[in-house]
C-alpha positions, 0 to 999 in steps of 0.5 A: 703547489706549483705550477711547472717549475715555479714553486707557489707559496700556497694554494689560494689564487686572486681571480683575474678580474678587468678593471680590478686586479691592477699591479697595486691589488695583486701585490696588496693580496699577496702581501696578505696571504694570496700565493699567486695573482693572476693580471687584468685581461690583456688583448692580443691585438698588437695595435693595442698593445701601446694604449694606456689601458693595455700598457697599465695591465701590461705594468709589473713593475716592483711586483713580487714572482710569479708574474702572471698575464692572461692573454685574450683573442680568436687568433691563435697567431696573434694569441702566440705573438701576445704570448711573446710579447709579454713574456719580453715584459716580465710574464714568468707564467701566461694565461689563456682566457677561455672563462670571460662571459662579457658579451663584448668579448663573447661577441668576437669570439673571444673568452668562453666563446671559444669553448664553442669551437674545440677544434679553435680553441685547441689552435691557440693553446697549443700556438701559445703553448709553442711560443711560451717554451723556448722561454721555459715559461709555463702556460695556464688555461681559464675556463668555464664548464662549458658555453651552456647547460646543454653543452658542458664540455670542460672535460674535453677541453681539459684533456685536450689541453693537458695534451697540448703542454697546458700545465694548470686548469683553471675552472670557473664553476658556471656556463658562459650562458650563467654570468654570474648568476644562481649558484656556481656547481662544483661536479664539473670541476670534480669531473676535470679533476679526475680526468687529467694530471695536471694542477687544477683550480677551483673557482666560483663563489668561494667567499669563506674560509668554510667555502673553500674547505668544503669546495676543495673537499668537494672537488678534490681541486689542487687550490682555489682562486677567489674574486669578488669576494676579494674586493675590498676584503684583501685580507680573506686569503690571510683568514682561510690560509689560516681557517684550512691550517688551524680550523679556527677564524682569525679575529676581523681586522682592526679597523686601524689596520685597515685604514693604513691598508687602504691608504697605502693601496690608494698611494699606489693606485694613484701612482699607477693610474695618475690624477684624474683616472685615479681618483674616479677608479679608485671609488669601487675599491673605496667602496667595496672597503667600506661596504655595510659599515656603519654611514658608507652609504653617505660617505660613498655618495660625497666621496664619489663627487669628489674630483682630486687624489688629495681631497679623495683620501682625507676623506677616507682617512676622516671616515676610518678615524670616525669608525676607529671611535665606535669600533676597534675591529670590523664587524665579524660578517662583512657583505659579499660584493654583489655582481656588476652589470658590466662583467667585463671591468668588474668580474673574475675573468 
């Protein structure tokens, strides 16, 4: 599996997510078992470009190849120029976010919005395409089956880009006009498949080893790419690695292991986001970690008031050394994260 010229190490990708799939995360995935790790959603706006926000998504550094940034916009100069800029700050591969359903993104025209105009929407890959080559680095493509079920057109974007230079698809098994709700369909998918050459991915509620056996047989698709059910579950990409070589499930984790894992993720999350945006992010990945365990409930609302790093993570050692007294392993079905209401800092993009 590659994409371009770059080698991956498998075929099991973090979706991006906003909010979510930060420096720490993507490295923490790919240390366990994860071949690639695509960044937060970063604006191609230039007077953004220097915000804490899009300067923290823009952050790469120690971070293991290959380095991957999608980019968002309705600019196809302004795409291309983003391109370039990120590229300067370490981008080895650039995503083009055509599958973001958030309507405050949709609302400009942004995201999966574009697959409602094909004629702009091929502008910027092939903007982005021309502004990414003289680097040699490669150009991706993440999108959706289509704005509604009555206009599903992934096919034709999917060979329009192919033809463009994009050289991996993405596909997102839902419309725009779906969110995250019902159930993601993987005939489309098959569709994009069949029709073009190039590396094509698969994702949408692959949230099990046999998921993703049964969604890659279905669809014929070259990897998956898994996000929600990634949130406070980093080591799944280790347990279908292992599931699609072996046939056989890896034994749930110990709960020791875990507890290192999450502290050693929390050190990092500090480090990147500083004290007072630190502590309050890191509560929806401390939650999602201890999410249907035995007294998270009551621990999640006296970790949630809890306002400094220091405090906030001898708390979470105190919950997993109690937990570590009743159980050596976590229990074997651990719940899936539910879809938040705000798609655009909680959902794969």
């Amino acid at each position: 599996m590659q994409i371009g010229p770059i080698p991956l190490a498998n075929r099991l990708f973090v979706a991006p997510m906003a909010g979510v799939t930060d420096r720490p995360f993507r490295m923490l995935c790919k240390s366990l078992g994860a071949g690639y790790a695509v960044s937060e959603m970063v604006t191609s706006r230039p007077d953004l470009w220097a915000s804490l926000k899009t300067s923290r998504r823009a952050n790469h550094d120690g971070e293991t190849s290959p380095i991957s940034v999608q980019i968002a916009g309705t600019d196809a100069r302004m795409m291309a120029d983003a391109a370039a800029y990120n590229i300067d700050r370490g981008a080895q591969i650039i995503d083009i976010n055509m599958g973001c359903p958030a309507k405050k993104v949709c609302n400009k025209w942004a995201g999966s919005a574009l697959m409602q105009d094909e004629p702009l929407a091929l502008s910027i890959v092939e903007a982005v395409v021309a502004a990414a080559a003289p680097y040699g680095v490669p150009v991706t493509l993440k999108m959706r089956t289509g704005w509604c079920d009555a206009q599903k057109n992934a096919v034709a974007i999917a060979r329009a880009a192919e033809s463009a230079g994009v050289q991996m698809l993405t596909v997102h098994g839902r419309t725009r006009e779906q969110g995250y709700a019902g159930r993601a369909e993987y005939r489309t998918i098959a569709a994009v498949k069949a029709a073009v050459r190039i590396p094509v991915v698969a994702n949408g509620d692959i949230d099990s080893p046999e998921k993703a056996r049964d969604v890659l047989a279905a669809t014929g698709a070259d990897a998956v790419m898994i996000g929600r059910a990634a949130q406070g579950r980093p080591w799944i990409f280790r347990e279908i690695g292992h599931f699609l070589a072996t046939g056989e499930h890896l034994a749930p984790p110990l709960v020791a292991e875990v507890r290192r894992l999450l502290i050693d993720h929390l050190q990092e999350h500090y480090a990147l986001y500083g004290e007072r945006t630190g502590v309050r992010s890191a509560r929806k990945h401390i939650g999602w970690y201890v999410r249907g365990l035995p007294g998270a409930e009551a621990f999640r609302a006296r970790m949630n008031a809890i306002e400094d790093t220091a405090r906030q993570t001898a708390a979470v050692k105190d919950f997993w050394d109690a937990l570590e007294a009743t159980m050596q392993r976590l229990p074997t079905a651990m719940p899936a994260a539910p879809a938040e209401a705000d798609a655009d800092e909680t959902q794969p993009h």
